[in-house]
N, CA, C and O atoms as a Tinker XYZ file with bonds, in Angstrom:
   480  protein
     1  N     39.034000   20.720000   23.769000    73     2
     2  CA    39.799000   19.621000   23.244000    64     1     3
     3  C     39.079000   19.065000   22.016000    63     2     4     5
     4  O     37.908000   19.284000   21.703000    81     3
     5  N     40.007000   18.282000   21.350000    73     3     6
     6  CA    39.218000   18.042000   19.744000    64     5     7
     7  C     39.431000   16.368000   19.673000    63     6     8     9
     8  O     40.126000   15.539000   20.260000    81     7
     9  N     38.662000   16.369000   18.862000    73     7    10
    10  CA    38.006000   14.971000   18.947000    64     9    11
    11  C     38.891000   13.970000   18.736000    63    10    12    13
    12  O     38.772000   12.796000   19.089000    81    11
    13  N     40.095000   14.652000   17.941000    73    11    14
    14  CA    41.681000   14.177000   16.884000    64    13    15
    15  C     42.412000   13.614000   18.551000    63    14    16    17
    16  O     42.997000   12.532000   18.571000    81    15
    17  N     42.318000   14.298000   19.611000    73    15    18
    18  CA    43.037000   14.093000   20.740000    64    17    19
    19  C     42.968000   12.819000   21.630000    63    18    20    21
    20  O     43.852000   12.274000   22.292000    81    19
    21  N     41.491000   12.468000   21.428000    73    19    22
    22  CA    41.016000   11.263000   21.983000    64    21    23
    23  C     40.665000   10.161000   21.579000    63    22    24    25
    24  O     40.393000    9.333000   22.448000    81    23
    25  N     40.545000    9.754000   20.127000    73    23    26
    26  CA    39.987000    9.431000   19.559000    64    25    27
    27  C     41.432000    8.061000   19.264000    63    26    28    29
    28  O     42.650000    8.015000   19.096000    81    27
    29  N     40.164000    7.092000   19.365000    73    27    30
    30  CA    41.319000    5.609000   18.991000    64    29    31
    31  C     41.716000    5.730000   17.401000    63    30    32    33
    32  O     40.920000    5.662000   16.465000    81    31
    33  N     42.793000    5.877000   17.338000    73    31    34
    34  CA    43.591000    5.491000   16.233000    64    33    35
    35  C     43.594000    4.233000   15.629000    63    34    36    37
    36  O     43.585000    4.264000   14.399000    81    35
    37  N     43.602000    3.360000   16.053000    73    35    38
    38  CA    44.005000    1.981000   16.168000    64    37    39
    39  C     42.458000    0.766000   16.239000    63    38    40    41
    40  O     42.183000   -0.165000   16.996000    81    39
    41  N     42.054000    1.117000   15.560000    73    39    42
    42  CA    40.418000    0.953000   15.039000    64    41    43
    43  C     40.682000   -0.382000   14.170000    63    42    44    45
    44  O     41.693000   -0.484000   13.475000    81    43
    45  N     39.434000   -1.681000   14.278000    73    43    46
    46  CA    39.205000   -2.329000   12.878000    64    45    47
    47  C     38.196000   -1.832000   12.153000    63    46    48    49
    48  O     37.244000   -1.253000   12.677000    81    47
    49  N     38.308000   -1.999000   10.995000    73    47    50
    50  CA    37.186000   -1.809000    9.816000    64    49    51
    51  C     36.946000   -3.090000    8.946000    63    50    52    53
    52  O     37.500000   -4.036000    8.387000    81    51
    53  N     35.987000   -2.606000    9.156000    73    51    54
    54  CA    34.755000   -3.756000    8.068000    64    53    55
    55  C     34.852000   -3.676000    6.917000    63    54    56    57
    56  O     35.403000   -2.612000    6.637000    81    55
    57  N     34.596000   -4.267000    6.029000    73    55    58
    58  CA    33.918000   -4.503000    4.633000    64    57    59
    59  C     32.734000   -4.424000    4.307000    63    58    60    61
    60  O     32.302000   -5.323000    5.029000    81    59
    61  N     31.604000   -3.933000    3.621000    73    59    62
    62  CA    30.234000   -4.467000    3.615000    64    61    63
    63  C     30.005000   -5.515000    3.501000    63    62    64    65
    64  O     29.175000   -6.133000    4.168000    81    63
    65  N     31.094000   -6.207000    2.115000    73    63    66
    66  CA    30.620000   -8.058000    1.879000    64    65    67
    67  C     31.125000   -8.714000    2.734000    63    66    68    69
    68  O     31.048000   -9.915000    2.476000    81    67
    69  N     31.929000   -8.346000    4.231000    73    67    70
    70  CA    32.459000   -9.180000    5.037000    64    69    71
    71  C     31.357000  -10.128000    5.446000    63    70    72    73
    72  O     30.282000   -9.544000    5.305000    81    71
    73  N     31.193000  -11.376000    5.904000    73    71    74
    74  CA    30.509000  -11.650000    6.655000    64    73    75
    75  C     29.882000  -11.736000    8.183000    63    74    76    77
    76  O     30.737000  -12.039000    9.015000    81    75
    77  N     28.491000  -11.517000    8.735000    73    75    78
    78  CA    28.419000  -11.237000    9.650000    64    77    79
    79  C     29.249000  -12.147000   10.887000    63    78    80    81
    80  O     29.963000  -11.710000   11.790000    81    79
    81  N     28.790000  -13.897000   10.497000    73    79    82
    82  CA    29.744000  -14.748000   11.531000    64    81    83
    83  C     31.074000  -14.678000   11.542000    63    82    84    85
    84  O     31.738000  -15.334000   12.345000    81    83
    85  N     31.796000  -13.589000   10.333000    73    83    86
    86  CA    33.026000  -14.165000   10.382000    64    85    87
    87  C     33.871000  -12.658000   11.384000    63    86    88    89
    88  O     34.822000  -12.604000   12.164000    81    87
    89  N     32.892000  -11.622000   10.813000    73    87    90
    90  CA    33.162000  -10.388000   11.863000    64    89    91
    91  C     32.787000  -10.580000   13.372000    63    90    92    93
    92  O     33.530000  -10.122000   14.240000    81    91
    93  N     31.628000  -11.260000   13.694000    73    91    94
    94  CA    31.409000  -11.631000   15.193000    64    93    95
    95  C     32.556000  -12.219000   16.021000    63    94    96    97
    96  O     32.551000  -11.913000   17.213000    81    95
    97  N     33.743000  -13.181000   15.488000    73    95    98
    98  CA    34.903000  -13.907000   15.258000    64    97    99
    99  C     35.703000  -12.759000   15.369000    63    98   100   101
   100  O     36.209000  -12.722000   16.490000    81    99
   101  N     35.963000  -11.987000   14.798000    73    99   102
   102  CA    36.649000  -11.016000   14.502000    64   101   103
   103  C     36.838000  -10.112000   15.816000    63   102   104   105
   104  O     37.807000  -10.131000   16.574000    81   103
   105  N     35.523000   -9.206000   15.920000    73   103   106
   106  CA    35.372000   -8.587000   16.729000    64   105   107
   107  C     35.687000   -9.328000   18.926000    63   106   108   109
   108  O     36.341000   -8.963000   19.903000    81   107
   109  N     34.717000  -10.451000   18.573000    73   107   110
   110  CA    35.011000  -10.778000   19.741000    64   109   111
   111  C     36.756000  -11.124000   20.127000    63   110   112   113
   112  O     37.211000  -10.851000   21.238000    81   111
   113  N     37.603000  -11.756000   19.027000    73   111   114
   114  CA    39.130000  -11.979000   19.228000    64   113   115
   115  C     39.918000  -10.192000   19.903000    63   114   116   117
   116  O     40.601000   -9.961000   20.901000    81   115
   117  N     39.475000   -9.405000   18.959000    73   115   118
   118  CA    39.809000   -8.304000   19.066000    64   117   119
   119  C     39.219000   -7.940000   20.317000    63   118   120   121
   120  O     39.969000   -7.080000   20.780000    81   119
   121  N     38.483000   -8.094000   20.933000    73   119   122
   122  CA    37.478000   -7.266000   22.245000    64   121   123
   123  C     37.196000   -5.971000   22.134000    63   122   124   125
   124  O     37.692000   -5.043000   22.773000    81   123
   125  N     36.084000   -5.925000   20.995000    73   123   126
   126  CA    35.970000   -4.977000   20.480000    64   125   127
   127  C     34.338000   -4.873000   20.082000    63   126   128   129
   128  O     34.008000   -5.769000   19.305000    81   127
   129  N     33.334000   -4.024000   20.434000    73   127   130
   130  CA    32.334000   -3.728000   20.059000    64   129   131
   131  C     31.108000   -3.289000   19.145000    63   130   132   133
   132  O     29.904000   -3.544000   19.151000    81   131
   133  N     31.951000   -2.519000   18.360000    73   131   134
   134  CA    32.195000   -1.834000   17.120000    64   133   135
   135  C     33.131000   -1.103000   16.487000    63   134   136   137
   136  O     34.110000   -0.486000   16.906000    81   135
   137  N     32.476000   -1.341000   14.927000    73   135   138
   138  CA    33.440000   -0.556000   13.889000    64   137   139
   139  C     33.151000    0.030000   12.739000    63   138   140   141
   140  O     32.009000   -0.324000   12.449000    81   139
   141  N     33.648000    0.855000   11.794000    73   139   142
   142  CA    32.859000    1.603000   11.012000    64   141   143
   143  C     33.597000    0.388000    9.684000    63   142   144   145
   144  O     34.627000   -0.259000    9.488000    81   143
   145  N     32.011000    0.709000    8.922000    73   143   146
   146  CA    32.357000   -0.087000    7.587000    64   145   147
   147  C     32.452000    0.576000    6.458000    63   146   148   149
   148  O     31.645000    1.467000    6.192000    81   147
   149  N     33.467000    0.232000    5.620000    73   147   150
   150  CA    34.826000    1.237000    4.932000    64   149   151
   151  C     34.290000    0.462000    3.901000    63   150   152   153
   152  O     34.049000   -0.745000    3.933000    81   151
   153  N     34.063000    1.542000    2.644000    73   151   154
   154  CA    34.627000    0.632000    1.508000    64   153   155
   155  C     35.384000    1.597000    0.398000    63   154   156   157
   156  O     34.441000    2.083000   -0.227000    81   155
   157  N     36.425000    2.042000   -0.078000    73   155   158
   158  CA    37.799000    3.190000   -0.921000    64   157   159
   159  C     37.306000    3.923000    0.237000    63   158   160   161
   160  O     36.351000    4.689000    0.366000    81   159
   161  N     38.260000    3.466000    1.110000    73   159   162
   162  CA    38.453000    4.296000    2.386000    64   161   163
   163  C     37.315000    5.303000    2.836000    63   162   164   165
   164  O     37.627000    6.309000    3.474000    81   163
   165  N     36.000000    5.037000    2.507000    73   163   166
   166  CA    35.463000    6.211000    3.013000    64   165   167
   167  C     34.096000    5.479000    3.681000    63   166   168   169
   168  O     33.652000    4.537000    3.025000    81   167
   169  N     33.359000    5.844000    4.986000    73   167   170
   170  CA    32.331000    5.631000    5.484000    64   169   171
   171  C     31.251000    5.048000    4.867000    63   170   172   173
   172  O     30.634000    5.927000    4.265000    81   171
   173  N     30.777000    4.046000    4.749000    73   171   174
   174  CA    29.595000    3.682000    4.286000    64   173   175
   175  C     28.145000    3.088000    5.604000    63   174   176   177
   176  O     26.973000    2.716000    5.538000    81   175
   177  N     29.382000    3.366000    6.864000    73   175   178
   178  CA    27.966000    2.688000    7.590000    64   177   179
   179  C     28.974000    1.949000    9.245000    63   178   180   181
   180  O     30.142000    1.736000    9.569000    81   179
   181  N     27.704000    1.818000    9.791000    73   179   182
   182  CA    28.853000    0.948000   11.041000    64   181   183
   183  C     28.319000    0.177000   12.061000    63   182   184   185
   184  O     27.140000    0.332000   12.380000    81   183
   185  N     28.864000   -0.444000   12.485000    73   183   186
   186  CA    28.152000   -1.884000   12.578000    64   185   187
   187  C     28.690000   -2.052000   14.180000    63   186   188   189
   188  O     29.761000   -1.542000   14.509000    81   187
   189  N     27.883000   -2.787000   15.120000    73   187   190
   190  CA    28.144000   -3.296000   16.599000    64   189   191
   191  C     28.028000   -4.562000   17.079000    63   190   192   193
   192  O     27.501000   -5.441000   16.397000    81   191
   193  N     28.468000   -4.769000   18.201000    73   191   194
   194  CA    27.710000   -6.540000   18.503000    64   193   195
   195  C     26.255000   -6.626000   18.527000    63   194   196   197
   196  O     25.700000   -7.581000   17.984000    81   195
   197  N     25.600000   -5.718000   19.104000    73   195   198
   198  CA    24.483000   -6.049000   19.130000    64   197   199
   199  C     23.517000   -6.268000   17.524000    63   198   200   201
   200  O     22.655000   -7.091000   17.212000    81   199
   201  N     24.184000   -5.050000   16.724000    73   199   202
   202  CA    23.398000   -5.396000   15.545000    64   201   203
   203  C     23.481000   -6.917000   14.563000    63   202   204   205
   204  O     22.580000   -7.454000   13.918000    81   203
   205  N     24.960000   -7.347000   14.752000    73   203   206
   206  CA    25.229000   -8.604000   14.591000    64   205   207
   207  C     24.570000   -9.827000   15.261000    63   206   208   209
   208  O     24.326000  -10.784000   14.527000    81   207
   209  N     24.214000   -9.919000   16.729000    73   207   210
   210  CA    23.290000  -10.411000   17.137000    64   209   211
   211  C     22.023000  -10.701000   16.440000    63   210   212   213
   212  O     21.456000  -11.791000   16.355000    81   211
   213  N     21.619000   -9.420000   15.892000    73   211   214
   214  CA    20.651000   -9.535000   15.522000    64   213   215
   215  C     20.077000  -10.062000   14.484000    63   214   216   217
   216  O     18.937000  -10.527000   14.467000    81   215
   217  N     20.992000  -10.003000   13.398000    73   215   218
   218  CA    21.273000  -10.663000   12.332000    64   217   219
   219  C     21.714000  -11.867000   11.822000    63   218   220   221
   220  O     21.899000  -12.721000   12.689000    81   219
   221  N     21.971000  -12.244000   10.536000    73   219   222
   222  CA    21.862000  -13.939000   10.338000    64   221   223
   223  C     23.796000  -13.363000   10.165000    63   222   224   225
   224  O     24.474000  -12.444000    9.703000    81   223
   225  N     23.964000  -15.047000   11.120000    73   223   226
   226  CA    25.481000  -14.832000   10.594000    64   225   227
   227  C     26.152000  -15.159000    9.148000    63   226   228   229
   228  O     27.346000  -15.048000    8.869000    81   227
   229  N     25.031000  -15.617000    8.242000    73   227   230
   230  CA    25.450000  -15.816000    7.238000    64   229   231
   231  C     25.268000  -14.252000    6.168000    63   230   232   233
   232  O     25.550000  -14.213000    4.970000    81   231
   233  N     24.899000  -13.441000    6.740000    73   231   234
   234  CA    24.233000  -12.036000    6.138000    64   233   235
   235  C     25.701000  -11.488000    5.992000    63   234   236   237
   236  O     26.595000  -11.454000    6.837000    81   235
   237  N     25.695000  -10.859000    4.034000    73   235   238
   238  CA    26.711000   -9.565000    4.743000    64   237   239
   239  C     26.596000   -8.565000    5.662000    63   238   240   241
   240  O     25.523000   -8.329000    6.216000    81   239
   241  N     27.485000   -8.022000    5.854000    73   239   242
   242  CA    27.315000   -6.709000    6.532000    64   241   243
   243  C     26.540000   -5.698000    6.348000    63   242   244   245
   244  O     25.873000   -5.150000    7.226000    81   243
   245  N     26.605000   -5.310000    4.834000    73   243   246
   246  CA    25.731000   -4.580000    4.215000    64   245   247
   247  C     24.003000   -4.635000    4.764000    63   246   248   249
   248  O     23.210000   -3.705000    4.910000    81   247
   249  N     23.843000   -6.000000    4.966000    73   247   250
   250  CA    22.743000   -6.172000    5.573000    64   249   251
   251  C     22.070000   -5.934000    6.292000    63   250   252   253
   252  O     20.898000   -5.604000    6.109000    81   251
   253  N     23.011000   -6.106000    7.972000    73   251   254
   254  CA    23.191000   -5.671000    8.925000    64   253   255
   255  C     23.502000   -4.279000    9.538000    63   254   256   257
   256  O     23.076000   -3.963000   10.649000    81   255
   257  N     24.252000   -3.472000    8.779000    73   255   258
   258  CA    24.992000   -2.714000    9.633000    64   257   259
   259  C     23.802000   -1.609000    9.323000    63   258   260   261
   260  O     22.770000   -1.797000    8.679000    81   259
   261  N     24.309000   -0.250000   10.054000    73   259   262
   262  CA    23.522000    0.955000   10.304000    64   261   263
   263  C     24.305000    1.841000    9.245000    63   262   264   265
   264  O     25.532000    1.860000    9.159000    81   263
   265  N     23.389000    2.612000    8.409000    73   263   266
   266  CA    23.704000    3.462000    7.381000    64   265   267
   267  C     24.195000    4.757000    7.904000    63   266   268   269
   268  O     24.200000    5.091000    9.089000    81   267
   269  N     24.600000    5.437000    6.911000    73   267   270
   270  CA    25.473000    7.081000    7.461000    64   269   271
   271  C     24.242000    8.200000    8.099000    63   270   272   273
   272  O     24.346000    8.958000    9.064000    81   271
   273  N     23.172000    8.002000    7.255000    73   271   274
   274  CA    22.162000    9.065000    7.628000    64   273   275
   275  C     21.242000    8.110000    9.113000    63   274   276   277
   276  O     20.049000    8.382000    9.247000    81   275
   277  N     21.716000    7.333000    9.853000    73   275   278
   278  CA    21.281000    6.663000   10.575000    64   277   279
   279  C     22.040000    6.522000   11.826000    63   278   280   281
   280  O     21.620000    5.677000   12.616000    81   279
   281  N     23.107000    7.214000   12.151000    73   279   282
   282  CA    24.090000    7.527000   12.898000    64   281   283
   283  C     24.838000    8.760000   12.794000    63   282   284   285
   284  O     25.084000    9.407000   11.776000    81   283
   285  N     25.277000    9.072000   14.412000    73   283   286
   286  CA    26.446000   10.330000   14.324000    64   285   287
   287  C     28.217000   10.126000   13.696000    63   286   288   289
   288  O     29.110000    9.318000   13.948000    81   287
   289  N     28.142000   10.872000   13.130000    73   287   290
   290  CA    29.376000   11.183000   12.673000    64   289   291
   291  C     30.245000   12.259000   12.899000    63   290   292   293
   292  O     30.101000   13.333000   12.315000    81   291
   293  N     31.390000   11.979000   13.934000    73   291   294
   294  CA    32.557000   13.053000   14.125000    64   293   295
   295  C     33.235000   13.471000   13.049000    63   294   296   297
   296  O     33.457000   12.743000   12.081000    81   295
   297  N     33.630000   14.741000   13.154000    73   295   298
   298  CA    34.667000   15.299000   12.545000    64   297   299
   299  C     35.786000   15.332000   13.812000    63   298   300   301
   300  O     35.706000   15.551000   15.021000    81   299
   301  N     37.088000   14.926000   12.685000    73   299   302
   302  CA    38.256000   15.073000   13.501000    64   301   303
   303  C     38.712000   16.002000   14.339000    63   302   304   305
   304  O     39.288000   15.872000   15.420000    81   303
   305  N     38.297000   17.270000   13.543000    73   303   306
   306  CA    38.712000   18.973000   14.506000    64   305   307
   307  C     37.330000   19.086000   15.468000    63   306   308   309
   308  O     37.380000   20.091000   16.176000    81   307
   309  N     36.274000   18.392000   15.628000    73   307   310
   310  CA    35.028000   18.556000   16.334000    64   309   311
   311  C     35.456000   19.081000   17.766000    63   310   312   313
   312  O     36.378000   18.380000   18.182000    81   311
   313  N     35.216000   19.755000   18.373000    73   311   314
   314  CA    35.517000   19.609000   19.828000    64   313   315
   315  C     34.707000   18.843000   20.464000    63   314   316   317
   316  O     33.506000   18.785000   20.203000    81   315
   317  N     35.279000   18.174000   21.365000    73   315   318
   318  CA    34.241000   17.135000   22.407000    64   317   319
   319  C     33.698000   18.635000   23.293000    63   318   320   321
   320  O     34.394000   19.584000   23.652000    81   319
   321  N     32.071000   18.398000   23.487000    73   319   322
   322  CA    31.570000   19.057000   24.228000    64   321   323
   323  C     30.839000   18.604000   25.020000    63   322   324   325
   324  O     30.658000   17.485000   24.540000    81   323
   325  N     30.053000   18.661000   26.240000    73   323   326
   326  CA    29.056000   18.261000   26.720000    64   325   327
   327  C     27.843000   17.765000   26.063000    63   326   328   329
   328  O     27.114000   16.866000   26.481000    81   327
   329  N     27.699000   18.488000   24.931000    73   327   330
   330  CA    26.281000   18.193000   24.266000    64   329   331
   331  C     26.979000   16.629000   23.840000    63   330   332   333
   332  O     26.341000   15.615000   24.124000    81   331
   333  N     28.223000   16.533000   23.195000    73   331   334
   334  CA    28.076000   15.145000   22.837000    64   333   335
   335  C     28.436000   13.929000   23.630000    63   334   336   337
   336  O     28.344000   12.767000   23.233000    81   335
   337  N     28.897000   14.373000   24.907000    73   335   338
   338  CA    28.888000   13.257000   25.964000    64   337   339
   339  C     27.549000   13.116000   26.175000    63   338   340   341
   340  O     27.068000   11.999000   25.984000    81   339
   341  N     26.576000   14.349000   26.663000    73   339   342
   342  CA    24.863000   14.151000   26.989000    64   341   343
   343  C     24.546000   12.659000   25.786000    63   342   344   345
   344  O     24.498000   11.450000   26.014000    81   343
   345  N     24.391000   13.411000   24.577000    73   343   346
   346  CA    24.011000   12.449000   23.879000    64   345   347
   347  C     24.830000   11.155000   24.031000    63   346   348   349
   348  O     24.053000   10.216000   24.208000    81   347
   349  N     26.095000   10.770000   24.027000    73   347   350
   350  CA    26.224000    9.321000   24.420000    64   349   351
   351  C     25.796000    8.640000   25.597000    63   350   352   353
   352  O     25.770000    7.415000   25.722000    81   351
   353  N     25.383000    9.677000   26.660000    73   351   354
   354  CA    24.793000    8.942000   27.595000    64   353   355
   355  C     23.231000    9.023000   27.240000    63   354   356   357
   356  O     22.750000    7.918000   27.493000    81   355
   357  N     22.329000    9.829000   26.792000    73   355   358
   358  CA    21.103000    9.902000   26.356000    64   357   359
   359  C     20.874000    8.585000   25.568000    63   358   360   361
   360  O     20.178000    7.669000   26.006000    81   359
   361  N     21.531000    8.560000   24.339000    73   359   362
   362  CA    21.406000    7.390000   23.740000    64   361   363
   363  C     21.590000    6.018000   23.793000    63   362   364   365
   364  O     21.063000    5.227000   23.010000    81   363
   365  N     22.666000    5.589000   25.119000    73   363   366
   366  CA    23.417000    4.731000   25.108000    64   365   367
   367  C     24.314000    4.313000   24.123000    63   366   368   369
   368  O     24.719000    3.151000   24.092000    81   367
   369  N     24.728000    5.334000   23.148000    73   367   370
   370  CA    25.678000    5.011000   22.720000    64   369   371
   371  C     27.099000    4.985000   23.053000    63   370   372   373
   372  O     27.755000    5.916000   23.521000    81   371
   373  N     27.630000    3.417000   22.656000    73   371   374
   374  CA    29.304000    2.965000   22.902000    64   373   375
   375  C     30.162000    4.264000   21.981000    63   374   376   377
   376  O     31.057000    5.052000   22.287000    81   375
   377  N     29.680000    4.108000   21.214000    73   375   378
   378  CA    31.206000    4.693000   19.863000    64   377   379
   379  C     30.468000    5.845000   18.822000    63   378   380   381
   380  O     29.322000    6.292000   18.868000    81   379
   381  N     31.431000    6.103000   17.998000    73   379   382
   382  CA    30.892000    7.128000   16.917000    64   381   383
   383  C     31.837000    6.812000   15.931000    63   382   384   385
   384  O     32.905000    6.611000   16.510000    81   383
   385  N     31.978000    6.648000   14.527000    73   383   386
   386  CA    33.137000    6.816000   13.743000    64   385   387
   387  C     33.298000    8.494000   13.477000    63   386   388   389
   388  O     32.506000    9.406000   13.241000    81   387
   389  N     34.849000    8.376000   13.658000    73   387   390
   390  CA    35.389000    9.792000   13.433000    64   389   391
   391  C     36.041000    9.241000   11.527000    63   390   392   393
   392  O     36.399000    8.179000   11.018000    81   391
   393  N     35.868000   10.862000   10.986000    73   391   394
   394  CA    36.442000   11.215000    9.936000    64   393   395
   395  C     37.010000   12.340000    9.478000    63   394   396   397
   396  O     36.702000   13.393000   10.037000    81   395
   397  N     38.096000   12.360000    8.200000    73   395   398
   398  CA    38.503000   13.616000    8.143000    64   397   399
   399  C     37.632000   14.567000    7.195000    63   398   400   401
   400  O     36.457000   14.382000    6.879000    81   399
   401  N     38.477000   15.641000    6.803000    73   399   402
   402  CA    38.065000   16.340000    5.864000    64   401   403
   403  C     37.613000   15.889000    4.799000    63   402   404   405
   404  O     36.669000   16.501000    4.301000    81   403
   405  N     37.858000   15.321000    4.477000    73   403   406
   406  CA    37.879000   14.453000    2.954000    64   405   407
   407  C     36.768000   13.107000    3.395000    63   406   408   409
   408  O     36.624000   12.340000    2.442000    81   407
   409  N     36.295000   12.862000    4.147000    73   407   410
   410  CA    35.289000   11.468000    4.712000    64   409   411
   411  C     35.901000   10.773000    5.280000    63   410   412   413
   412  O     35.303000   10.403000    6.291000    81   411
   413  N     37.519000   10.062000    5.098000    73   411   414
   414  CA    38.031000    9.021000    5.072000    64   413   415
   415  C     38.074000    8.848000    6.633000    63   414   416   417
   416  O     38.283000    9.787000    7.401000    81   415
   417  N     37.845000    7.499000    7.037000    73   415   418
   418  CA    37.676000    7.308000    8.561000    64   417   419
   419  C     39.072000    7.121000    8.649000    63   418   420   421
   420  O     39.908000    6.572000    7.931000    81   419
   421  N     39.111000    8.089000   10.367000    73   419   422
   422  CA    40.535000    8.322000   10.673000    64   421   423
   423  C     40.532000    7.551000   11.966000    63   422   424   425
   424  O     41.586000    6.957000   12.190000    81   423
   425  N     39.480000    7.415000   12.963000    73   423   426
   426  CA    39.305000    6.656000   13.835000    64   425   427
   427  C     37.765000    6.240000   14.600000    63   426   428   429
   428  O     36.693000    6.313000   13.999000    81   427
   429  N     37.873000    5.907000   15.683000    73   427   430
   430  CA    36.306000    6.108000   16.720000    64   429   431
   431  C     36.934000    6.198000   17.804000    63   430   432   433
   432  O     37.942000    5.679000   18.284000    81   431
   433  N     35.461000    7.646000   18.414000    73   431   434
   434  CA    35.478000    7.665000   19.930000    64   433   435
   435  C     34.533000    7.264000   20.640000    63   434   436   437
   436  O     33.307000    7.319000   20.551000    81   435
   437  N     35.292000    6.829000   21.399000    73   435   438
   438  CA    34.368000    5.682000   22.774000    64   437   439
   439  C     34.371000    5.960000   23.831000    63   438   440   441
   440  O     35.395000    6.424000   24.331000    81   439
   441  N     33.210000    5.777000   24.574000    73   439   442
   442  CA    33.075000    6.161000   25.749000    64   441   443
   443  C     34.261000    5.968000   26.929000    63   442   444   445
   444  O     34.424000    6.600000   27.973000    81   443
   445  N     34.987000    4.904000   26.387000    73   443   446
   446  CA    36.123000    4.209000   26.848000    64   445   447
   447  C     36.994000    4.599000   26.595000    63   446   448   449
   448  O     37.941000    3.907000   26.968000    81   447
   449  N     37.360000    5.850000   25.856000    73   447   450
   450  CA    38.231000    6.800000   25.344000    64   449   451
   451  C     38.174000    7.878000   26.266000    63   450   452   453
   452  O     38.950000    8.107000   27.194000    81   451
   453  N     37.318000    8.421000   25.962000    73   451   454
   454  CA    36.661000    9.369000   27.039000    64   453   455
   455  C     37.077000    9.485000   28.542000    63   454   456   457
   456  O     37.349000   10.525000   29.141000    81   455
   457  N     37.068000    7.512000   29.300000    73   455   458
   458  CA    36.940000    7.937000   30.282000    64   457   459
   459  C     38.533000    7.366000   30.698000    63   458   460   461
   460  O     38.844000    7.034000   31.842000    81   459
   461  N     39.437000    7.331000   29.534000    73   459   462
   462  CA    40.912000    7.242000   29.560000    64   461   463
   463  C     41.222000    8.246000   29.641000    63   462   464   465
   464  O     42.290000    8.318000   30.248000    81   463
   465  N     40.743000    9.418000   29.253000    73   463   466
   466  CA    41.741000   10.641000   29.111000    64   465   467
   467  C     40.872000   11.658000   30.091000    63   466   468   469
   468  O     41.381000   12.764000   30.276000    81   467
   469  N     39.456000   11.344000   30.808000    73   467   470
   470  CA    39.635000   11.973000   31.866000    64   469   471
   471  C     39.669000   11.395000   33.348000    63   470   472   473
   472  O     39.277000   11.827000   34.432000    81   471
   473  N     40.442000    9.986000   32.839000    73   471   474
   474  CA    40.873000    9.784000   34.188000    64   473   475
   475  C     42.259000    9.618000   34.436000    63   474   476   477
   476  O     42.640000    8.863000   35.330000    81   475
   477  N     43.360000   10.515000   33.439000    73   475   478
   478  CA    44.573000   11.209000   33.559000    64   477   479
   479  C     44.545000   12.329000   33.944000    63   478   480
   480  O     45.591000   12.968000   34.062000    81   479
């Protein structure tokens, strides 16, 4: 199965100059954990509650968030395999931003994705 199959569609995205308090707002309305931060539609980085925590809420994002060479990145046709469930449980990682051919983020998969479609 490919990553295009499971993968939330229906995603928010960030800004870098968003602000951190105003995305914490954001995110928590939404009930939502993380999201990848977009700027001409293409990946620049991606950001969680916890890293927001960590940070000043007056900080952009840019500030805060986690860079591309600092995280995994799906491809849309990827197949989900074991190796990359291992690693979300190895790591504790929630999410991943998915992208297409071209970079442009098409969605994220979440563990919570995952355990929607194998518990159909």
């Amino acid at each position: 199965m490919k990553v295009k199959e499971i993968m939330n569609k229906d995603f928010i995205k960030i800004s870098p100059n968003d602000i951190g308090g105003e995305v914490v707002q954001f995110l928590y309305k939404e009930r939502k954990n993380h999201a990848p931060v977009v700027e001409d539609g293409k990946l620049v980085g991606w950001i969680t509650a916890l890293d927001l925590l960590a940070g000043c809420k007056h900080s952009k994002i840019e500030d805060l968030m986690l860079f591309i060479d600092e995280i995994k990145v799906l491809k849309e046709d990827d197949e989900i395999t074991d190796e990359i469930i291992e690693e979300m449980i190895k790591n504790e990682e929630i999410a991943y931003p998915v992208v297409n051919e071209n970079d442009e983020v098409v969605g994220t998969l979440s563990v919570f994705d995952l355990l929607k479609y194998y518990k159909k």
